[in-house]
N, C-alpha and C positions, 0 to 999 in steps of 0.2 A: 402535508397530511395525506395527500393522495398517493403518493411516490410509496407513502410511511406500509399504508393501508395492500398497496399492490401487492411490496415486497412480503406483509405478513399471508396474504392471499395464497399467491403464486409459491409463497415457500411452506404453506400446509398444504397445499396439495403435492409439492415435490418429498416432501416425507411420507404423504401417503400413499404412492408411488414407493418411496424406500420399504413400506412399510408391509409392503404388497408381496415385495421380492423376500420380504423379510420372512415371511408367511412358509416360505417353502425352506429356509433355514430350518424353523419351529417347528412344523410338520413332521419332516424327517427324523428330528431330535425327539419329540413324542413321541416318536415309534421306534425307535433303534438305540438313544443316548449316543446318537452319531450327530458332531457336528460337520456338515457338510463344506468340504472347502472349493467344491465344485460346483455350486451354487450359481455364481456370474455365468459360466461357460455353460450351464441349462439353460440362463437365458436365452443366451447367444444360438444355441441349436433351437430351441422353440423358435425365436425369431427369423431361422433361416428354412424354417418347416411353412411358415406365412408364408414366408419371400418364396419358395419353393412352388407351392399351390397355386398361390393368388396371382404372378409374375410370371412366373417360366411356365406354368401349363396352362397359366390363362383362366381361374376356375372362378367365377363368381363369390366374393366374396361370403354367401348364405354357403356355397360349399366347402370353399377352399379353407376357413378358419375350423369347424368341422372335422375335415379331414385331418388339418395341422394340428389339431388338438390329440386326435386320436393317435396320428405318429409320436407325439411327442411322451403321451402313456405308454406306448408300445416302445418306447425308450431308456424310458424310465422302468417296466417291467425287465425289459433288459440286463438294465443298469445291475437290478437285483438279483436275476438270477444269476446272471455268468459271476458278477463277484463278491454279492454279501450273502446267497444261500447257503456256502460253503462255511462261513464266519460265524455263522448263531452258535452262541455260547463262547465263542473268543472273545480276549480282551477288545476295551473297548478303543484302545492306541490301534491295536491292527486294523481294525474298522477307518478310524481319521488317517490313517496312512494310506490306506487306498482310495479313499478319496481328495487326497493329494495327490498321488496317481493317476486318480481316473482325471481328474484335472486337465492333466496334460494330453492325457490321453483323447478325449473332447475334443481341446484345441485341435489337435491331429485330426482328428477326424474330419473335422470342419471345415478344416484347410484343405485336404484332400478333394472331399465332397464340391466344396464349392467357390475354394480359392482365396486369394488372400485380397482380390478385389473391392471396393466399397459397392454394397448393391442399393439401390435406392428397393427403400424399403414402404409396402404398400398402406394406400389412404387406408384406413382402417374408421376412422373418424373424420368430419369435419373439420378441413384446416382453418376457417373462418372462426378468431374465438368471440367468445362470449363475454358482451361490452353491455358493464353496469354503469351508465355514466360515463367517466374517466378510468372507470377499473377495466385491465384485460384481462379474460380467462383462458385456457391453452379450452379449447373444449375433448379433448382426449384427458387434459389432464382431470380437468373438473368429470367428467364422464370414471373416470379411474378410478377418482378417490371415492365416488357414489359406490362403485364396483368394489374398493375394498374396504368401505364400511359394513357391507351387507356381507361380504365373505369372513369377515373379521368374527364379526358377532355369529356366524352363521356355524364355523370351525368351531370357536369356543364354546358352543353349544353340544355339537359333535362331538368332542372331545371330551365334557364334564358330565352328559346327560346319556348320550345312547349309550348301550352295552358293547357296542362296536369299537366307541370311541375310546371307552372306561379302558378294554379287550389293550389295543395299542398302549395305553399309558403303561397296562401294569409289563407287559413285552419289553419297554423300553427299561424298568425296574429291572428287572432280572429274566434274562433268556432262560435258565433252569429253571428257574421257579415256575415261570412261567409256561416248560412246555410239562412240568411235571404234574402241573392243572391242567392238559390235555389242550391248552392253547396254541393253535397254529402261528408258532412265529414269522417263519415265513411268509405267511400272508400277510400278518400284520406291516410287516417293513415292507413288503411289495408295494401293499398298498398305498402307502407310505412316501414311495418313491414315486409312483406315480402320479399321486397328486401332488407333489411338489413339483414335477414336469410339468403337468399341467398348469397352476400356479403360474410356473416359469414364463409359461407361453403368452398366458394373458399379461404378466407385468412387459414381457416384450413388445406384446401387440400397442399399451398402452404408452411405453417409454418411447418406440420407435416410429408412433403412425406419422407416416407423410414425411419422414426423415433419411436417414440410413443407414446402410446394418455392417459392419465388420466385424474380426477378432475383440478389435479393442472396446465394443459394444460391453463386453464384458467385466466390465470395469463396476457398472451400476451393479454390481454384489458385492464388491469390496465398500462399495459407497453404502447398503444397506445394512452393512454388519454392525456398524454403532448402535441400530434401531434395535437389532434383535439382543444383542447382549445391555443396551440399555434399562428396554423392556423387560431380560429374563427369558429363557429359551425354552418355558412351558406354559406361558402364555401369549396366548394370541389378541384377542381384543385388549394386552395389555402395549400391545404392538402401534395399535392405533394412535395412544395418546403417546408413545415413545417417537413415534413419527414425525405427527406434527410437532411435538418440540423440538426433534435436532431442524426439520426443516425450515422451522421459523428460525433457528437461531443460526443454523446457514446461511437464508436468505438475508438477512438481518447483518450479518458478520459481512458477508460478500458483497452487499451495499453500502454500509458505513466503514467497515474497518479496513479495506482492501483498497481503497484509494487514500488513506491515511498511512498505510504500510506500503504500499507496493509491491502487494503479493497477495495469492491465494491462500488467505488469513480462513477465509469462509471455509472451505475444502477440509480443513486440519480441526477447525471448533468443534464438529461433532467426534473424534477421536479423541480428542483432549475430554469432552465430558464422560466419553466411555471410561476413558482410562481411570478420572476421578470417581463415575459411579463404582466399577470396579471395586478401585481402592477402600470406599466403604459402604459399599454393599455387594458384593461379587455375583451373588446370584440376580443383580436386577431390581429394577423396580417392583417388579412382580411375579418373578422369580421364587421357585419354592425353596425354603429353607430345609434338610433333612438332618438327621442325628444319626451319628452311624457310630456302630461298635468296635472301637480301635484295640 
């Protein structure tokens, strides 16, 4: 019962962690109708923007996360201007193609900047976890998922209640429409990009403390994609409960069924439930349904 209890622990707070990374999928899609295939590799550069600060220049932590935060905006404004300013009011394929691009393009950069070596990646939290009894907690990860419960509910708020938030959703509706209401689209996706960098930065700070960082760090966005299309790619606190389910049922799958098959049965279950939500419901859990004029 205890072993029972860990696994469902330890794998709601690994979805809430997916669910976090999932968050800056969502964001971006709010603001643009882009979905992001670039997504892992913002990890991976927020993660080497810590590694950067806190490691090679030696900066206290109270500074270096700060600062890494703030490159990682200044990134992501980037992102936006040099190649989706040019795009408002293109289709919305040209948009995911460059972000299949920028993809790769990331990788490069990253590899250039700071090599294809494994860096040990800094204490950000408490490596000692947090013991209930017999129960073990990661305390980064238990610290994370507090972290994206509050941001979860916090976005969703943002997004349904301010005019700022409302401003991005109708952007992502229609760029004409939208700039012919005198709406800054540009800003709106800037902004957009931004704080999915940011986003980014914090799910790396939380995946990687006290571990280590390379290329293939990048990986945990292909692991988060089940969460965000299980959920629905216009809701955010509906991320939360899309989370802890594929997590539990990972954790769950990769405890039971993975010494019964002899393979990474776990890994493939939440793809398999995407695929079936998908098939009968496409938009999601809580995903908006719309009616369009054919």
């Amino acid at each position: 019962m205890i072993d029972f209890l860990n696994y469902l622990i330890n794998g709601a707070l690994t979805g809430l962690l997916y669910a976090l990374i999932a968050m800056g999928f969502v964001v971006i899609y709010r603001a643009s109708k882009v979905f992001n295939f670039a997504q892992g590799e913002l990890v991976v550069f927020g993660g080497y923007m810590v590694w950067w600060t806190v490691i090679q220049m030696g900066m206290p932590l109270w500074i270096g996360l700060p600062v890494a935060f703030v490159s990682a905006a200044i990134f992501g404004l980037m992102i936006e201007r040099i190649f989706f300013a040019r795009l408002v009011g293109e289709s919305v394929f040209s948009m995911v193609m460059v972000t299949i691009g920028l993809l790769i393009l990331i990788r490069g950069v990253v590899l250039v900047l700071f090599g294809p070596q494994v860096r040990a990646f800094p204490m950000v939290f408490p490596i000692d976890p947090l013991i209930f009894g017999d129960i073990l907690i990661s305390r980064s990860m238990f610290y994370g998922g507090l972290l994206t419960i509050a941001i979860g509910f916090g976005l969703s708020w943002f997004f349904n209640k301010t005019r700022t938030g409302l401003t991005m959703t109708a952007v992502a509706e229609d760029h004409q429409v939208a700039m012919s209401m005198g709406i800054s689209v540009q800003r709106s996706i800037a902004f957009a990009w931004i704080l999915g960098s940011v986003l980014s930065t914090l799910g790396a700070m939380v995946h990687l403390s006290g571990r280590s960082i390379n290329m293939l760090s990048s990986d945990i966005g292909l692991a988060a994609l089940p969460v965000a299309l299980l959920a629905g790619l216009e809701s955010l606190a509906g991320l939360l409960l899309a989370g802890v389910l594929v997590g539990v049922i990972q954790g769950l799958a990769s405890a039971y069924l993975d010494p019964l098959v002899g393979g990474a049965i776990g890994s493939v279950f939440p793809f398999i439930i995407m695929l079936l939500m998908l098939l009968i419901r496409p938009t999601g859990m809580f995903g908006w349904k719309t009616i369009e004029r054919v």
